[in-house]
N, C-alpha and C positions, 0 to 999 in steps of 0.2 A: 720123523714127523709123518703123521698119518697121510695119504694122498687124496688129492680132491675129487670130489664126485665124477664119474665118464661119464658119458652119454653112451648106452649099450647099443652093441650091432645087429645092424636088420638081418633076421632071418630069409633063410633059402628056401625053397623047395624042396631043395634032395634032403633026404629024411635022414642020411649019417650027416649030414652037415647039420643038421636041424638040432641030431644030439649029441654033437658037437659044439655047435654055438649054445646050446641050452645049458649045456655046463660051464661054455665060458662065461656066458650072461653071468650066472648064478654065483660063479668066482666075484664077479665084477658086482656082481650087489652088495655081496660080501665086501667087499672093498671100498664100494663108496659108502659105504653106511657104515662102515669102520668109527670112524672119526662121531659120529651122530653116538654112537654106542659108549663112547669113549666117555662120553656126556653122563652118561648114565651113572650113578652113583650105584655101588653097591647092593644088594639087596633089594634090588629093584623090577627084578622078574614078575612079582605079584601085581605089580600095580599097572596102570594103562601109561604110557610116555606120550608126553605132550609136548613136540618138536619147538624147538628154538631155535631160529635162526641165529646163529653166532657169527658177524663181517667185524672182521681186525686184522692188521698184517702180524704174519707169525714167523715167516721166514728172515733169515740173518741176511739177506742181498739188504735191508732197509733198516735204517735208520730206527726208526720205529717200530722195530718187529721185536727190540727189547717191550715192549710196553705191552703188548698180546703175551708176549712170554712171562712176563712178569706179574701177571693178575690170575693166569690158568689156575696156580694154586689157589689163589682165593675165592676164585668162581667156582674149584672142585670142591672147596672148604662148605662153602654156602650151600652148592648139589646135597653133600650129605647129611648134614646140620637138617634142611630141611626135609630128607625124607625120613630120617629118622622122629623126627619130631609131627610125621604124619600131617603136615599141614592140608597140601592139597589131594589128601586121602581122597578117592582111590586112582590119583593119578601122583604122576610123579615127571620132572624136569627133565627132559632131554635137548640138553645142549649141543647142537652140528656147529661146528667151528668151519668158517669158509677163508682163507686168506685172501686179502684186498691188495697186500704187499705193497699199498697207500699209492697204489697208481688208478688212475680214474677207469680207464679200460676194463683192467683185468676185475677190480672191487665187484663195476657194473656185471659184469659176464658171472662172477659170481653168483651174482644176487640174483640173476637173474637164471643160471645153473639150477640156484638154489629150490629154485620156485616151480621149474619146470619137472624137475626129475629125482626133486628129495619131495620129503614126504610135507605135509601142509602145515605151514609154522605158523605157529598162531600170535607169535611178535618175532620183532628182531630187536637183537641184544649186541650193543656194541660200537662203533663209528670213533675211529681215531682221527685219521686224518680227514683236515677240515671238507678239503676237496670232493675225495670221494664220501662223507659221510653224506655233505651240502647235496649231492647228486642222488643219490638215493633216498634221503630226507625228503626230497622233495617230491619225487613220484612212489611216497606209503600211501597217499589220497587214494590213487588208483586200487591196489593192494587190499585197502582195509586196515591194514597193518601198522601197529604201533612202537614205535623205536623208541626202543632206551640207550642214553650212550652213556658210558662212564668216565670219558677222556676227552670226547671235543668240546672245547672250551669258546670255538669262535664265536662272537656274540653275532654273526649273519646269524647264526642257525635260531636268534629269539626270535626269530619274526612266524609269529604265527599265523599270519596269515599265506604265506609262503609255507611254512612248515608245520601244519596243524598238528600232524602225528607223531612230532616229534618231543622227546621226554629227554632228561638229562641227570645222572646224581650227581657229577661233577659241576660245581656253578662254572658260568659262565667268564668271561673275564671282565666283563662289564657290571660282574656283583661284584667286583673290589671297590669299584666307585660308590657306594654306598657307607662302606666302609673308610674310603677315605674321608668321605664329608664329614662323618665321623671321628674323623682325628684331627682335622682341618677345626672341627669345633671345639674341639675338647683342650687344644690347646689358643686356642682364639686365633687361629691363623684366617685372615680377611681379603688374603691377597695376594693370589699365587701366578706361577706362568708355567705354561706343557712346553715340553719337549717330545716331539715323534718323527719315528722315522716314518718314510713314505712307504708303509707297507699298509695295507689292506686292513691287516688283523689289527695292527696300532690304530689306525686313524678309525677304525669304526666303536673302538675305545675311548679315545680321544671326544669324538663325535658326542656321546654317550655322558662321559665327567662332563661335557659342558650346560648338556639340558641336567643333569643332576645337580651342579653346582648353580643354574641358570634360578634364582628367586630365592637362593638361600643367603644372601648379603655377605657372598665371596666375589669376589672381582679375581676374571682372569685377564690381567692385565698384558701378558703380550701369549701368541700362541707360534711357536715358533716348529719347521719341518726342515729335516734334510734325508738325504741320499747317501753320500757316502762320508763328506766332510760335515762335521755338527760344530767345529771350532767357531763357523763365524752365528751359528744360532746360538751359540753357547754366551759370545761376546756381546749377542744382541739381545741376550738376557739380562745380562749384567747393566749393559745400559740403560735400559729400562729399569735398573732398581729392584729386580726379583728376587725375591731372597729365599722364596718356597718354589721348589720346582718338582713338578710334577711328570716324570718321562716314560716314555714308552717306544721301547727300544731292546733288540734281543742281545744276548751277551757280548758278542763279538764288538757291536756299534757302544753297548756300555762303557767296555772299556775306551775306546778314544772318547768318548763322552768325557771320560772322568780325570783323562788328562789333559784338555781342552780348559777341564775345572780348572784345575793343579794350575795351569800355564796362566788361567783371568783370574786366578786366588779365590776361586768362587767354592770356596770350605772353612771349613772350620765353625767357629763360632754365631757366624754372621748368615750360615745360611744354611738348608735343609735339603735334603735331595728322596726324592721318593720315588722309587721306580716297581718293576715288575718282581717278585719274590718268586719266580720258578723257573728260575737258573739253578744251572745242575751244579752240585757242590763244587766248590773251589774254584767256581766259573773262572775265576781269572788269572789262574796259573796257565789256562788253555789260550787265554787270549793275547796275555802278553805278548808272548811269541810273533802272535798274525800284527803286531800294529806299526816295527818295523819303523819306529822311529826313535832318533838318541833323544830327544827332548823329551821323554817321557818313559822315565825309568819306572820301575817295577817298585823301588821305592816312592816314586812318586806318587802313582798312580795307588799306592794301597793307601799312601797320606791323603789323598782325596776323596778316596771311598769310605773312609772311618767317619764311620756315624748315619752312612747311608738307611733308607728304611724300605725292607722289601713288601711287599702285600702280595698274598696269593691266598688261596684257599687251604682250609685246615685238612691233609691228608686224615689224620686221626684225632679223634676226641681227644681232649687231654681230660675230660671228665672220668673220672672213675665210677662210672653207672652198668649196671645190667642193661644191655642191650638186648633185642628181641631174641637174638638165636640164647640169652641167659647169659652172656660172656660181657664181661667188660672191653673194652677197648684194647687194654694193656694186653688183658689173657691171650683176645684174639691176634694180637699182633705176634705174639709168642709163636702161637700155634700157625700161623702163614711162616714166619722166618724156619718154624721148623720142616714144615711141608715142603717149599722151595727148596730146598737146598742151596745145589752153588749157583742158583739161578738169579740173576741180576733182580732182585728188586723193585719194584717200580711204585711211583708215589700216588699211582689210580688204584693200588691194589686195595683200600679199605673201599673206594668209590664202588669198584665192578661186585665184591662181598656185597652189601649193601643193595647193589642192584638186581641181583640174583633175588634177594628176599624182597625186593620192590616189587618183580614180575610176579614171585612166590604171590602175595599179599595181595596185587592185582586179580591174580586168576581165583583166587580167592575170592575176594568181595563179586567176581561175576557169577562166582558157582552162587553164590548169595540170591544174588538179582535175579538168576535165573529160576530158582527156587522158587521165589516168590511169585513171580509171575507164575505159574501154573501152565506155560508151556510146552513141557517137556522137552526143552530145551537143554542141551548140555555144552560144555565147552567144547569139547571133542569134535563139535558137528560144524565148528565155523570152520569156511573157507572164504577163498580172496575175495569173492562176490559179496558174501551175506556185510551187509553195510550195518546192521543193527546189532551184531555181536561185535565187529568191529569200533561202533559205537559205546556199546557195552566196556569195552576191553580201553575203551578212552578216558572216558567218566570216570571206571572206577581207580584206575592209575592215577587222577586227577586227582582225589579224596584219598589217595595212600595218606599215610601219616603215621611214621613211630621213629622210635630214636637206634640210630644204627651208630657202629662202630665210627663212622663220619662226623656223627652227630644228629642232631635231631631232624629226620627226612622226612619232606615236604614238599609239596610243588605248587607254585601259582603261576599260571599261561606256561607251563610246560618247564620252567626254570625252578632248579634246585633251591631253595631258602636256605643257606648252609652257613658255615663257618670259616670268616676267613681271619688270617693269620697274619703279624705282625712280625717281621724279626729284623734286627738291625745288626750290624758289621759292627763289629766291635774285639779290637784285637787280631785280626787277621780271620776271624770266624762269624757267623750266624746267629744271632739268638733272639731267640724268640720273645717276645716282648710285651704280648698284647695279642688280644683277639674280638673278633666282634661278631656278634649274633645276629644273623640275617632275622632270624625272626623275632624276636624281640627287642631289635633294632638298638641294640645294647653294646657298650665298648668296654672293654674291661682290658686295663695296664697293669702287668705282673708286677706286682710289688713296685709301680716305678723302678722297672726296671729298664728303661729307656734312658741312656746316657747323652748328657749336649755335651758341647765342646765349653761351652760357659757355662755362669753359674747360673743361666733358665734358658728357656726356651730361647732361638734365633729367633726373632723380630721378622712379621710378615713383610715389613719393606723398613725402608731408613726411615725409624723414628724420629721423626722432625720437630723439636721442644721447642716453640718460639720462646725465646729468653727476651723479655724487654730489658733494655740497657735502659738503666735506671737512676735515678742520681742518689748516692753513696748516703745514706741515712748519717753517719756522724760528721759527711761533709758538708750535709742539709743544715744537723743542728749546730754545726763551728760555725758557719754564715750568717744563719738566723741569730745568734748570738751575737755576730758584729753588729749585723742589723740593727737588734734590741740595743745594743747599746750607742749607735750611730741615733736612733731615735731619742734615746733618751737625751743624750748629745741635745738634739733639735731643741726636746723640750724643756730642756737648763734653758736655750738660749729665747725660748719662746718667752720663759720667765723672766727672764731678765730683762728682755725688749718690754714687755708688759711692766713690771715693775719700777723699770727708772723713763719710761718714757714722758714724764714731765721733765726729766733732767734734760739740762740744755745742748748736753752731744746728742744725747739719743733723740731729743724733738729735730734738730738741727738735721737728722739722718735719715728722717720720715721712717716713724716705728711701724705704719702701715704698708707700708711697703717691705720693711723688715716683717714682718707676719706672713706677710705673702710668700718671701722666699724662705724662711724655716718652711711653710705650708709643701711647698712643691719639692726642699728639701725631704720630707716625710712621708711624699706621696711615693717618690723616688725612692728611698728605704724599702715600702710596704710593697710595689713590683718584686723586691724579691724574694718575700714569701711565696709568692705566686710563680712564680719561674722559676722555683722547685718541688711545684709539686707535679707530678706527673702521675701516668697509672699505676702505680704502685701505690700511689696515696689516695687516687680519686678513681672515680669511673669516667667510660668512655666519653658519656654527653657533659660529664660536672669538665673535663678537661678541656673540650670544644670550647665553652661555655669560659674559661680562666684563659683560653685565648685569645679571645676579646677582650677581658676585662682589666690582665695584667698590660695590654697596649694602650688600654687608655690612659690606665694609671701613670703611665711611665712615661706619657705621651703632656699627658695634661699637668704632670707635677715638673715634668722641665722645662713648659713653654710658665708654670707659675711661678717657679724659681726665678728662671734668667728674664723671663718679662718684667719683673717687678723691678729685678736690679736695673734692666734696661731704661725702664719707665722712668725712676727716680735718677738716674742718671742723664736722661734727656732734659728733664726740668733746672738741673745743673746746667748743661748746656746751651737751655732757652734764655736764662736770667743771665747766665755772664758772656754769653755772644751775642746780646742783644746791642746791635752797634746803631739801630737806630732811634734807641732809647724812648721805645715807647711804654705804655703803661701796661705792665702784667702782672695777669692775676694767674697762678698753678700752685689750686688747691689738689689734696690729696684725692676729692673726686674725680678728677681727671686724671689722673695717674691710676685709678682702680680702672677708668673707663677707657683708658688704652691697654691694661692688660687684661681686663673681659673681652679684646677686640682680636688680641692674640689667640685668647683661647674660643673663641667665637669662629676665628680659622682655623682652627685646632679640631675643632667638635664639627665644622661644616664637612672638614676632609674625613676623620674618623665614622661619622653618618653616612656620606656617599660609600667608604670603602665596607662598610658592615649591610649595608641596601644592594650594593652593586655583585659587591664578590667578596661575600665573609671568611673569614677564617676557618677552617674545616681540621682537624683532626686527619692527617694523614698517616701511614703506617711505612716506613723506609725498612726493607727489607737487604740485607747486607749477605756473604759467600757462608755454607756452614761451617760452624767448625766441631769439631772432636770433642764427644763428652769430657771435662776434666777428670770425670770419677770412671772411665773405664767402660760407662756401661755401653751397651748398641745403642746408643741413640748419636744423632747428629744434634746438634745445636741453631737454631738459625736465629743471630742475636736481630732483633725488630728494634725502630727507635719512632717513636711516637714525632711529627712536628704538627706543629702549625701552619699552614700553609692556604692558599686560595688560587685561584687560575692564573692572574694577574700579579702577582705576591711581586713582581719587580718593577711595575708600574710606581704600585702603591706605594712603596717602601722608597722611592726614586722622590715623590711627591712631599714627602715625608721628611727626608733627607734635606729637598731642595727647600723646605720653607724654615726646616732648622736652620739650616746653612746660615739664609739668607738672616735671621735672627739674629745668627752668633755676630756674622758680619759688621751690623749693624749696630750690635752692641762694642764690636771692634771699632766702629769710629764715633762713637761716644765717648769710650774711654780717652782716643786719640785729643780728640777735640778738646777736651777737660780737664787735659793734664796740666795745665798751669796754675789750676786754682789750688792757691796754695792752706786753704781752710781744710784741714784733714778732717772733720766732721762732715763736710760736704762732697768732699774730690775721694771717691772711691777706685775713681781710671783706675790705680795701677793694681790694686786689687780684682777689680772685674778684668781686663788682661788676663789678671796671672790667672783666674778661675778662667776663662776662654781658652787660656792659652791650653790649660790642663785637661779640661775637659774635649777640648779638639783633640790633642794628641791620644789621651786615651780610649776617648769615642774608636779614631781610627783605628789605632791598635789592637782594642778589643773587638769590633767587627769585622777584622780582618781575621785575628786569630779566631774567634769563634765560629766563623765562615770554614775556616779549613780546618776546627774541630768539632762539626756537625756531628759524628759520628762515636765522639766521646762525651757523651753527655755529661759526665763529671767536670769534666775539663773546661767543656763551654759552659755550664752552671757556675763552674767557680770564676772563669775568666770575666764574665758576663756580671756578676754576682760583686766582684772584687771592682770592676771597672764604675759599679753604679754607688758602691760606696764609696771610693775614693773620693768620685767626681765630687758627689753631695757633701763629703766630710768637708774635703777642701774648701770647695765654696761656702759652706757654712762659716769656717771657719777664718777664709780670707776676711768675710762680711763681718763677722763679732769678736773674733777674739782680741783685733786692735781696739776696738773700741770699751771693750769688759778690762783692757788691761790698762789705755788712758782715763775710763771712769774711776779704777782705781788711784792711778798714781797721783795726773794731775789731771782734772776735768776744763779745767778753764785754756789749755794748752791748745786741743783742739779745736776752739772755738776764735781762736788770734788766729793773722797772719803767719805765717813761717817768716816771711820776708822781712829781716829785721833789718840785715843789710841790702842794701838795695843797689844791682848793675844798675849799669846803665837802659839795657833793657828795660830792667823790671819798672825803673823811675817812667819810663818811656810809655807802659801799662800803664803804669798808678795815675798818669796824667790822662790819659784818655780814659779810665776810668771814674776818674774825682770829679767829672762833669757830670755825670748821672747821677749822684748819691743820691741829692734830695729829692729829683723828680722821681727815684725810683720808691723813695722813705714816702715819698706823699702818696704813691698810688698802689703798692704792694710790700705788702708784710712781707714774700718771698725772700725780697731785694737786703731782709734788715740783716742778713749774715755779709753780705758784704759790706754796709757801711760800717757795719761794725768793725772790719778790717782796714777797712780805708781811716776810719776813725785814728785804729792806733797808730798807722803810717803817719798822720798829721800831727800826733802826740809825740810822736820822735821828731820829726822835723822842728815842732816847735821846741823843746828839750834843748837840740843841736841850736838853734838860735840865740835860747838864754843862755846857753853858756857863752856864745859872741857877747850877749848884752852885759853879762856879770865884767868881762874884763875891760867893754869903754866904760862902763860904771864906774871901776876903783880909777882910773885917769881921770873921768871928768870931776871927782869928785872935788877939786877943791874949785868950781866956777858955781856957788848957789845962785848968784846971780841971775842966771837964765831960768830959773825957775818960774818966776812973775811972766816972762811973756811966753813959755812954753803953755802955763795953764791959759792963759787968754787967749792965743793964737792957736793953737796946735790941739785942742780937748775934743777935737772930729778925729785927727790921727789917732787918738790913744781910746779912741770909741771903736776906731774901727779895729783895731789891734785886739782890741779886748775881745771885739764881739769873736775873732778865731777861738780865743779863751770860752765863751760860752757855747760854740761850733763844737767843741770838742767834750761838751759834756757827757752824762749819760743819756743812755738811749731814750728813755721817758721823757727827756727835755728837748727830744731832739726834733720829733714830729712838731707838734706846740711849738714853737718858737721858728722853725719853718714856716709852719702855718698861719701864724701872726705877721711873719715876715710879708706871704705873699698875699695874706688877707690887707694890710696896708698899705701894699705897691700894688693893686690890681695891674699897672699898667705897664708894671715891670717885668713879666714871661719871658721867660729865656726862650722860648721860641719865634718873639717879635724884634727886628733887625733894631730897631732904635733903642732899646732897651739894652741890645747887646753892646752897639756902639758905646752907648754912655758908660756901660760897665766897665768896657775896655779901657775908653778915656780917664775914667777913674781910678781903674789899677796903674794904668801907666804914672799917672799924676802922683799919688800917693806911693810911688819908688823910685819917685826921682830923688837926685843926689841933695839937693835941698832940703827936701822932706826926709830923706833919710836921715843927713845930719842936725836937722831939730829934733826929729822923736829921741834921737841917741845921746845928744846933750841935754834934754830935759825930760823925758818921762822912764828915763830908765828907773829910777829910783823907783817911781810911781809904779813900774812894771813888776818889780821886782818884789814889793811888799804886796802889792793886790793880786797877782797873776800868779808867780812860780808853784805857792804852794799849792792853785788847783792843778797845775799839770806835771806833781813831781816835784817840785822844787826842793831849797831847801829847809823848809819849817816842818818840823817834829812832825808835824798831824798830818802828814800829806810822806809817810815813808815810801810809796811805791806810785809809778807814775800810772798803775791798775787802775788806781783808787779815784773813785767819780769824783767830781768838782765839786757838785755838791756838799760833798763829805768837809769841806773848806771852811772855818769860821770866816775867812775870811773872801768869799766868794759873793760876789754878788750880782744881780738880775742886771744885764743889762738891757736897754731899749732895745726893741725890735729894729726900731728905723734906724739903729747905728752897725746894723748886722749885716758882712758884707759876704761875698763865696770865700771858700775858700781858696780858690785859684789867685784872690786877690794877694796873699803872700807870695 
């Protein structure tokens, strides 16, 4: 290796020493100007050399002194290329190489060797290492002097206000992040996270991607640094959800980077790893070794790195174009592999070629300028003072522009516009993959040649698909189908209430009131239309909006239902627990007007809860789970409810006036159960509908409660509970009564009590007091005399047959006959009148009424009136009068009386059949008409 420039010795006085030193001098010029001449290309005696400063390390003590070794050939390539080709006729490149051996000291002492006691260099060409290139870079201002470097890549050295005269062919490493925003768009990645170590040259990288990604609608969602250990940034990437990562990190720290991966499963399919591409080949056969832990074998670590993606800059065009020295890329890379020898290589060697023809081309355009200007000006004449050739010598380096073996060379603010490169890990090796054009800000994928671990791109973060959990479309229409036929259900029975409602069970049963519960029956139904449809069927505000509407429906068709039954059931209640036998009048407007009062509280509570605090459309979000089909996405199933701030208030309010309803309707039934008119006494039917619709109510809002979360589940539990409830009670209400209109109608409108407890007798007499004052003042009352009627039709019955057998014994005494009719024809008036007592209903007002239109003075509510009656029933059952009516008017009884109440004459076969219906019946006086308690 050539030796670096001395500083020659002061001469002496004494004149042998004088030519002595003057020879040694002259050795020693020789010697330091070695290396400068070295520069010199061939055939280059004719022309004038125009010095270049050349700082790089070159000696083997550094690390780095491969990288000056390894470009010499290409910068002696580019010497001769260019003087042959006469560019800067009649001058020609003289290259002086200084080694900097990339230590700050010795580089300076160079440069500053250089400047003193070489000859006047009109740039400097070169700067590897960062440090000392940063340190010279930055006192050229002084100089004049313009630096080209072809290998420092730290992005400190872009700041041109710091470093004005500094130039570069190699980009910087801060022109990958262009290039990644680049790939980052290309494949829609929106959301990445950095990794860096805590060095200088990473972070001002780092620094750098983030104003370039800053306003381009990428989110860097965590930005993570370490030192020596990156496992727990690594783990704090993953928690955050990062699925693109971005690092910046030199080999050694790569590899435990990428078993940190290995160790949080953070590869494969699910994620992306993008780091620095100018690691030295097989980077991690060198690293393994240094990481010195069993948890991260060498298998593991290459399983974490497969698919990785490097970015650095393109060393050589892969275009096959004529480049300025007339070579292609390929040619010239031929021709350096042959020149070199066994000389290592280096991957700046197209950069520094290139740069040779940069300066080339530079000096060039200034012999230009110079020209024109009319100065007399030449290049030859700048030194470190003259600031306007030095100016000169900026400008036009500034405006270089043509395509070199690199690619196409360019400068703006001193930064190369170049070509950076693509290449991913795949299979244990490198390949290139892609490239992208600084200057036409273009990205270009070989062939898709970029491998994923799945079948597309890793997912910028966990794909979150909100899935609404929905209700089951053929579970909707099996429901809707009960439904539709629970309706139709309704309205068979609507018809049939409407059609036989002149018939005497169905008037008897208030068909008005029947309307009302089919009505609430069918509102009930039509809620669950509505409580299946959700977003999949409607939108957001139509679904708010069916919050409301299916609560009211469901709300106001079951206070219609069970109110009506209630209502008509109370009217039962009023009429036969009336113990103080007053006169009542419940018409079926009053019964509509107690359940408009129900739904009047109904509608007051539903208005307040819709004013106060409406039902809103909330969104229940639940844990994610795992796409079923494979792909990267997460699932996060959503469930639409209904809900408001107070929703337990309301629902409490709700609850509580149902409740109190059902209740209510529970001691209706209680109370009513002895009316044995099954036309009238529905008790045990409303029961069993209470009873049914409590247990299922509970049931289903208990189960539906605790399957909020399965909307099919609670749609059908919910669904199934609102049918049953309404079927049933439908069905409790009409199907006994469609089945007695059928078989026998007149069945339900008699007493059941044919035999009669003691009890029941015990009833019938405290009932048989009220018949006529109830016959006189309300038509309500006419369903029970009418049963009381037949209780006195049996009783009387049970008596002729007593009277048929003193009959055939007295029958041989006619004798008694003459003073029976003269004495005794009030006894057989009053007998009779029970016989007229017990006729049809039409005879039974009328001849009441004649009764008490001729006795005004006789009111059962007046004490004298009562008195006489009683003295008169007593009187008329004494054993006297017994044994004359029975010795003389049985005969008489027997042919005028039996056949109206049954007896035994042909025309009178059933004891049904009205008295009227009797040839032999006839009108007796009013004023022989007594109660019938008087039997």
């Amino acid at each position: 290796m050539p030796a670096l420039p001395r500083r020659p010795s002061a001469a002496t006085p004494s004149a042998c020493l004088f030519l002595l030193l003057l020879l040694l001098v002259s050795l020693a010029w020789v010697r330091s100007n070695s290396r400068g001449l070295a520069g010199l290309p061939p055939n280059s005696a004719a022309t004038t050399p125009i010095a270049i400063m050349g700082l790089m390390p070159l000696s083997d003590s550094v690390e780095k002194g491969r990288i000056g070794r390894g470009v010499l050939p290409a910068m002696q390539l580019a010497l001769e290329q260019i003087l042959n080709e006469s560019l800067l006729s009649p001058y020609s490149l003289d290259l002086r190489y200084y080694d900097t051996e990339c230590d700050n000291a010795k580089g300076l002492k160079a440069f500053y060797d250089a400047i003193k006691y070489g000859p006047t260099h009109l740039m400097v060409f070169g700067g590897v290492c960062t440090t000392v290139t940063s340190i010279i870079a930055e006192s050229l201002i002084g100089w004049n002097l313009v630096q080209l470097s072809f290998a420092a890549t730290t992005p400190e050295l872009a700041d041109k206000k710091k470093y004005p005269y500094f130039f570069r062919t190699v980009p910087s490493d801060n022109a990958v992040n262009p290039a990644i925003l680049k790939l980052l768009k290309h494949y829609e990645w929106k959301r990445v996270g950095t990794l860096t170590q805590d060095i200088r040259r990473f972070s001002e990288v780092r620094n750098d991607l983030t104003g370039v990604l800053y306003g381009e609608d990428i989110e860097i969602s965590d930005t993570e640094s370490f030192s020596n250990d990156p496992c727990t940034s690594v783990k704090k990437l993953k928690g955050n959800d990062v699925r693109i990562i971005l690092g910046q990190f030199n080999e050694e720290m790569a590899a435990r980077v990428f078993c940190c991966a290995f160790n949080e499963k953070m590869f494969g399919p699910k994620y992306q790893w993008i780091i620095p591409g100018w690691y030295q080949n097989s980077w991690w056969e060198k690293a393994i070794p240094l990481l010195n832990s069993s948890h991260c074998l060498a298998i593991n670590l290459l399983g974490a790195m497969e698919g990785y993606i490097g970015v650095d800059f393109e060393p050589l065009s892969s275009k096959q174009i004529k480049t300025i020295s007339g070579r292609t890329p390929q040619q010239y890379e031929a021709e350096y592999n042959h020149r070199r020898g066994n000389v290592e290589a280096s991957k700046f060697h197209g950069f520094a070629y290139d740069g040779i023809w940069v300066i080339a081309k530079t000096l060039q355009q200034a012999m230009k300028i110079l020209n024109a200007t009319n100065k007399n000006q030449k290049i030859e004449d700048f030194n470190y003072t003259n600031k306007e050739l030095g100016k000169i010598f900026l400008d036009a380096m500034n405006q270089t522009s043509f395509f070199g073996v690199t690619g196409q060379v360019m400068f703006r603010n001193g930064e190369r516009m170049g070509t950076i490169k693509f290449t991913q890990f795949q299979d244990k090796k490198e390949v290139k993959v892609g490239e992208y054009n600084a200057i036409l800000d273009s990205l270009e994928i070989i062939n898709n040649s970029i491998k994923f671990h799945g079948k597309e791109p890793p997912k910028d973060r966990t794909i979150i698909q909100k899935q609404l959990r929905k209700i089951s479309l053929p579970l909707y229409s099996i429901l809707s189908a009960l439904t539709i036929l629970g309706m139709i259900m309704a309205s068979a029975f609507l018809f049939f209430n409407i059609k036989n409602r002149n018939q005497k069970l169905i008037k008897m049963s208030s068909p008005y009131m029947n309307n009302l519960i089919i009505l609430g029956g069918m509102l009930s139904y039509a809620s669950i239309f509505l409580f299946g449809l959700d977003g999949s069927f409607v939108s957001e505000k139509t679904f708010e909006t069916l919050c409301t509407v299916r609560t009211w429906i469901l709300t106001v068709g079951y206070t219609t239902a069970f109110g009506a039954m209630f209502a008509k059931t109370w009217r039962v209640h009023a009429i036969f627990k009336n113990v103080k036998m007053k006169k009542k009048i419940i018409k079926d407007q009053k019964l509509l007007v107690i359940v408009g009062g129900m739904l009047l509280i109904d509608l007051c509570i539903l208005i307040c809860w819709q004013v106060v605090d409406p039902l809103r459309r909330t969104v229940e979000k639940y844990n994610m789970e795992p796409d079923p089909a494979g792909r990267d996405i997460s699932i996060l199933p959503i469930l639409e409810h209904c809900e408001n701030t107070h929703m337990t208030i309301w629902l409490g309010i709700v609850y509580a006036y149902k409740g109190l309803l059902m209740l209510f309707g529970c001691f209706l039934a209680w109370e009513t159960r002895n009316v044995s008119i099954p036309a009238l006494n529905d008790s045990k039917y409303i029961g069993m509908s209470v009873y049914n619709v409590g247990i299922m109510c509970i049931i289903g809002a208990a189960v539906s409660f605790l399957t909020r979360d399965q909307p099919n589940v609670q749609f059908c539990i919910v669904a199934l509970v609102i049918i049953f409830c309404s079927t049933i009670t439908l069905c409790l209400v009409f199907v006994p009564k469609l089945i007695t209109l059928r078989t026998n109608p007149d069945a339900a409108t008699r007493n059941r009590g044919l035999q009669f407890t003691q009890n029941q007798k015990k009833d019938d007499s405290k009932t048989s007091t009220s018949v006529t004052s109830v016959n006189q003042a309300s038509t309500s009352r006419l369903e029970g005399l009418q049963s009381e009627n037949h209780q006195l039709r049996m009783k009387i019955t049970e008596l002729d047959k007593a009277l048929e057998e003193v009959t055939m014994q007295l029958q041989d005494t006619p004798e008694k006959t003459t003073y029976i009719k003269q004495n005794h024809y009030q006894e057989l008036n009053d007998i009779l009148s029970i016989r007229n007592f017990t006729e049809n209903k039409d005879g039974e007002k009328p001849i009441l009424k004649n009764h008490l239109d001729q006795n005004p003075q006789a009111q059962w509510n007046t004490t004298e009136s009562s008195r006489t009656s009683k003295d008169f029933i007593e009187d008329i059952n004494s054993p006297e009068h017994i044994q004359r009516r029975l010795s003389l008017q049985l005969p008489i009884l027997h042919h005028a009386y039996l056949p109206s109440i049954g007896g035994v004459d042909a025309s009178c076969a059933s004891p049904c059949v009205s008295p009227s219906a009797s040839p032999r019946h006839r009108h007796v006086p009013p004023s022989f008409r007594v109660m019938v308690s008087g039997l």
